[in-house]
C-alpha positions as CSV (number, residue, x, y, z in Angstrom):
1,X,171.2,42.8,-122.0
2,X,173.7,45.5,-122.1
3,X,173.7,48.9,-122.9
4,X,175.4,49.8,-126.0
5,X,177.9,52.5,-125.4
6,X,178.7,51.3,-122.1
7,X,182.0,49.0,-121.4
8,X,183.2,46.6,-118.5
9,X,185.6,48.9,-117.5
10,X,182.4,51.3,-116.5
11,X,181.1,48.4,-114.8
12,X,184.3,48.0,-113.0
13,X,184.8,51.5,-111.9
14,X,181.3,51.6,-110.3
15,X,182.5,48.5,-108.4
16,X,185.2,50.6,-107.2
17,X,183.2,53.5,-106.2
18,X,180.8,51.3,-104.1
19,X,183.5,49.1,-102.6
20,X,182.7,49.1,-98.2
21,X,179.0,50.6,-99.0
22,X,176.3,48.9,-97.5
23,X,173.8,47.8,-100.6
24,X,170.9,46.0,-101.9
25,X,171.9,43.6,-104.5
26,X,169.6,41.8,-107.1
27,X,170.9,38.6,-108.4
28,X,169.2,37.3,-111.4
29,X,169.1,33.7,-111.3
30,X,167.6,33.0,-114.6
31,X,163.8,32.2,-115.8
32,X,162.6,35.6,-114.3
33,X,163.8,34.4,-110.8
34,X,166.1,36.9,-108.6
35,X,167.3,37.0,-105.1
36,X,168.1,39.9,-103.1
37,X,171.5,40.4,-101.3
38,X,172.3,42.7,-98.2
39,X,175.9,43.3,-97.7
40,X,179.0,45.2,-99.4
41,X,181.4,44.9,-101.3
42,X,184.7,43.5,-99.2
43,X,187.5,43.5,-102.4
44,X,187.6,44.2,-106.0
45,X,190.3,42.2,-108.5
46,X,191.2,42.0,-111.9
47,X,188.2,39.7,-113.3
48,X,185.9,39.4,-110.1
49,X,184.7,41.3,-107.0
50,X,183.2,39.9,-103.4
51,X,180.5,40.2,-101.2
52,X,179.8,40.1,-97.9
53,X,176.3,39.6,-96.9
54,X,175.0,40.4,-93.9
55,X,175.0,36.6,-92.6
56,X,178.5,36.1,-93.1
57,X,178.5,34.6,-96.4
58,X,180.7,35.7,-98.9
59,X,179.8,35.6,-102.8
60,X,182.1,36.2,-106.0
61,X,180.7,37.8,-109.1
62,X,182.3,38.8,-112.4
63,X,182.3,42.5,-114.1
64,X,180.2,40.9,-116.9
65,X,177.3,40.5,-114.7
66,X,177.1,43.8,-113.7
67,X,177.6,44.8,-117.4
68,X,174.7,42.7,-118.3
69,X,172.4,43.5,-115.4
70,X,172.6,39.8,-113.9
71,X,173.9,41.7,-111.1
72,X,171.9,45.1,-110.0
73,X,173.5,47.6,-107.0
74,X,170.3,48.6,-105.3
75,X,170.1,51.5,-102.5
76,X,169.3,50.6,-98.9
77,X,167.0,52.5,-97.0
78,X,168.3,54.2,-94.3
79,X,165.6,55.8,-92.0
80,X,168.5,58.2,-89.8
81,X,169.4,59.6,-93.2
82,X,168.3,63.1,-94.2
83,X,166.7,63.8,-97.3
């Protein structure tokens, strides 16, 4: 479900913003079923953006499922990190 107030274009600047950042993603694959991604964001464009994942693979998804949570950006953990 969405969240009222928010549009796609919000969806699509946070694409942006993450765009060459390593990240977690959730996938919801329907039925209460969900995969999770490791890999970045390689290229943004008008309707869809790409993924890399960390095998090679590459994977397109649209703004609308990040609008509508089918698609969640997760943080990785990072144990050289401070804080």
């Amino acid at each position: 479900m969405r969240e009222a107030g928010k549009d796609i274009g919000e969806a699509k600047a946070r694409v942006k913003r993450l765009t060459g950042i390593p990240l977690v993603i959730r996938v919801s694959e329907g039925r209460g079923r969900s995969t999770l991604i490791k890999g970045s964001i390689v290229a943004a464009f008008p309707a869809v953006f790409t993924v890399r994942t960390e095998g090679g693979e590459i994977r397109t998804f649209s703004y609308a499922d990040v609008h509508t949570h089918g698609v969640m950006f997760l943080r990785t953990y990072d144990p050289d990190a401070e804080g």
